[in-house]
N, C-alpha and C positions, 0 to 999 in steps of 0.2 A: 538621568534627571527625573525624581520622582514629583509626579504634580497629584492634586487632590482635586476633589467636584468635578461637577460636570462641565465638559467641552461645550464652549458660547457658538463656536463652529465647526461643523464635522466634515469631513471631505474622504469621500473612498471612491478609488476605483475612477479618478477624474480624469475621460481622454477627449481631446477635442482636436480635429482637423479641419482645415481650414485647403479645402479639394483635395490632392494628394497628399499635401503636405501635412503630417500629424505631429502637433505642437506637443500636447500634454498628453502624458504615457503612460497614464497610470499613478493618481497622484495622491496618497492617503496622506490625511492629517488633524489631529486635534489641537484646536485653541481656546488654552481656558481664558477665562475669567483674569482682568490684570497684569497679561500678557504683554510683553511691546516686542512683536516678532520682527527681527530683519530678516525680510526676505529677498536675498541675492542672487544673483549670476547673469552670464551674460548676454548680451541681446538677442534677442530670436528663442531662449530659452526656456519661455512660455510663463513670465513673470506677468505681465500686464494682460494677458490672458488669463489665468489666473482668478483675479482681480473682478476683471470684467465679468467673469462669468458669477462671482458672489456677487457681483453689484447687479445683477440681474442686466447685463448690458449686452453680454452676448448665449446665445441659446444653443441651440442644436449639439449639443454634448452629449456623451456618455459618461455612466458615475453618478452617486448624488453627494448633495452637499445641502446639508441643513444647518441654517444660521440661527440662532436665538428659539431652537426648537422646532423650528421651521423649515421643511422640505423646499425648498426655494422655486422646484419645478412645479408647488402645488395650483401656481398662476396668483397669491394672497404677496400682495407688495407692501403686507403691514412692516413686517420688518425693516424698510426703506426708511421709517420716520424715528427706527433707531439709531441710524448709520450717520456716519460722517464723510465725505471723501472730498481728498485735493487727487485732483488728476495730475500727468506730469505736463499738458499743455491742455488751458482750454479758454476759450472763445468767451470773454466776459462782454457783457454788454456797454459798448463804451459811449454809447448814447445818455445810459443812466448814470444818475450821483451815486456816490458812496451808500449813502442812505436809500437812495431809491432800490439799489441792488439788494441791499442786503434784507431791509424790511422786505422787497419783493421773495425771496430765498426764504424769511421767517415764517411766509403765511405760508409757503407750499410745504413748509413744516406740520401745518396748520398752530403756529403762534399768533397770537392777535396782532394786529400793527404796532399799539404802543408795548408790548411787550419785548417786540423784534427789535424798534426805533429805540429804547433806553438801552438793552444790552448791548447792541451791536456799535450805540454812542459810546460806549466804558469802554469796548473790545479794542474800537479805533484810538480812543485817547490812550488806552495803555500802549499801544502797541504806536505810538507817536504821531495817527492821522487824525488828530480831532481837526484840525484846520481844514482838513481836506475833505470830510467828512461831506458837507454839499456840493464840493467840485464833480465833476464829469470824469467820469474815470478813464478818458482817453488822454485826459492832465495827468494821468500817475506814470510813475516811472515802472519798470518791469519790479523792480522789490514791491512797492506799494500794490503794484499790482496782487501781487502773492500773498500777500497779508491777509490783504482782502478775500483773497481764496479760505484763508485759514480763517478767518474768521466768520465765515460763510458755511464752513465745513462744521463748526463749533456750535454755532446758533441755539440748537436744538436740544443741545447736553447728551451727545450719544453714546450708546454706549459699546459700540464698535466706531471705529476711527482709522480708514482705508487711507493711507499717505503716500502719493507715488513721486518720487523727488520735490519733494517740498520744501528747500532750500533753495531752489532756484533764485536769481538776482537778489540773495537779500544781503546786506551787509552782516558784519562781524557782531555785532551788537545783538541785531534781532535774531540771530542764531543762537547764539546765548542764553537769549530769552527762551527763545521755542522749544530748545531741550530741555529746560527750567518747566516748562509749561507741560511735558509729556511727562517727566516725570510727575509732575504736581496730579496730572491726569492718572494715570499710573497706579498712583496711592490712593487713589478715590475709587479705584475699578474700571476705569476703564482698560479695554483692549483694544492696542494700537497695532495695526498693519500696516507695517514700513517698508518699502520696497526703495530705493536707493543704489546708485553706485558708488557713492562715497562712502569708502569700508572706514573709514575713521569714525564716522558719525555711529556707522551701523554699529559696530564696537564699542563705542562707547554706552547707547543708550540701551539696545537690545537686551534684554533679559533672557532670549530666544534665538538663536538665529538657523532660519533654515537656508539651505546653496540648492540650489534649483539649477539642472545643466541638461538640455538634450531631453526636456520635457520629463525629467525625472529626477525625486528630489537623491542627493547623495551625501547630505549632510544635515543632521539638525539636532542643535544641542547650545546648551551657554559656549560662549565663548570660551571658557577654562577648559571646558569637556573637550571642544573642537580642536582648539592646540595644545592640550594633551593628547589626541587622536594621532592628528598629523607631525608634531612635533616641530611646527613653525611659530613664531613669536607672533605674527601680526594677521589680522585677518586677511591681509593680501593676501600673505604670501599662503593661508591655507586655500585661498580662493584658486591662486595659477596651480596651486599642487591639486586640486580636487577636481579640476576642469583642464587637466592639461596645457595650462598656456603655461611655455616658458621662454619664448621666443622675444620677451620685452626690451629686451638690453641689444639682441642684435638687431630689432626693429629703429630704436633708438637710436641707434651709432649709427646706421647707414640711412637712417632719413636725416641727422645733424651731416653726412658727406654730404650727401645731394644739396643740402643748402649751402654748404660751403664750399662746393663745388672742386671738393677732393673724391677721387674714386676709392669707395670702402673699399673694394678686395686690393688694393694695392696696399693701403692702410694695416690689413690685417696680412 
């Protein structure tokens, strides 16, 4: 995969332990400019770790990582007011409106009120809440919910854009849209960091995809390069060959016995 310009994010040498347990092991990487990287693998893998520690959320690591030029450990959290991020769960204020949240989210941008209250009106009417727009956001449903996150994450115009399962509750529609809306981002320069277990999505949008397994990365390249590597058709299936799971099909048949209350080994 040959890429040009400078790297918007660097990371060398990234380990972090969490008491005995050592997550990330060593984890080099560059992300240019207009990038949309899925970054995969499986839980405990040191995905959201990762994450956290460019978002400045968790510390005490070895390695550095500089974002937008910027040594991250320097203690300077200007580059915060470039960033974007949907987490994969988090604690909205459901006391506040639609408006109160999101204008609130605009100033800590440092955007003016009316600057944060017009865009974040368009954000919601595109995105199908203008009605809901002054309601209480413990009136929204878990999709509505997530909109809200994404449109929260956007405010700012950033130009890194951290996404950790951000399809959560939403329907078919607004999916549609939001991959519509990364590419649109995309072509503008932004660089999105996708983190997802839904390999269909990651496949489809990714222009990058890195496999992260046992706190070290062991795959990173477009998807043509990857199953060309491995010689599997679908990003599943290079995901269970890269991380050894093959075990899905006899998990399957003998958790369908248990429910049917046929004993598997007599089955097989």
């Amino acid at each position: 995969m040959t890429i040009n310009g400078r790297p918007i994010i660097t990371i060398r040498n990234l380990e972090k332990s969490f008491g005995t347990k050592k997550v990330l092991k060593g984890i080099d990487l560059d992300i240019y400019p207009g990038q949309i990287i899925g970054y995969i693998g499986p839980n405990g893998a040191g995905k959201s770790t990762t994450v956290k520690i460019m978002l400045g959320l968790i510390g005490n690591y070895t390695g550095e990582v500089e974002i937008l030029g910027e040594n991250i450990s320097s203690g300077n959290v200007e580059y915060k007011r470039k960033i974007g991020y949907v987490p994969e769960t988090s604690e909205v204020y459901d006391n506040l409106t639609g408006r109160e949240y999101l204008t609130f989210i605009g100033e800590l941008y440092g955007m003016a009120y009316d600057e944060a209250d017009e865009k974040a009106k368009k954000l919601m009417e595109l995105f199908g809440l203008k009605q809901v727009y002054d309601s209480r956001i413990s009136s929204y449903s878990k999709g509505m919910r997530q909109k809200v996150l994404i449109i929260s994450s956007l405010l700012n115009n950033p130009e890194i854009l951290f996404l950790d399962e951000p399809l959560s509750g939403m329907d078919a529609n607004s999916v549609m849209i939001f991959k519509e809306i990364l590419s649109e981002l995309k072509a503008q320069g932004t660089t999105i960091f996708y983190s997802s277990h839904i390999m269909e999505v990651v496949e489809k949008i990714s222009s990058r995809i890195v496999l992260i397994n046992d706190g070290l990365i062991v795959a990173d390249g477009t998807f043509e390069e990857l199953r060309e590597e491995s010689m599997e058709g679908s990003l599943e299936g290079i995901f269970n060959q890269l991380t050894g799971f093959k075990g899905h099909e006899k998990i399957a048949k003998e958790f369908a016995s248990i429910v049917q209350g046929v004993d598997y080994y007599e089955r097989v």
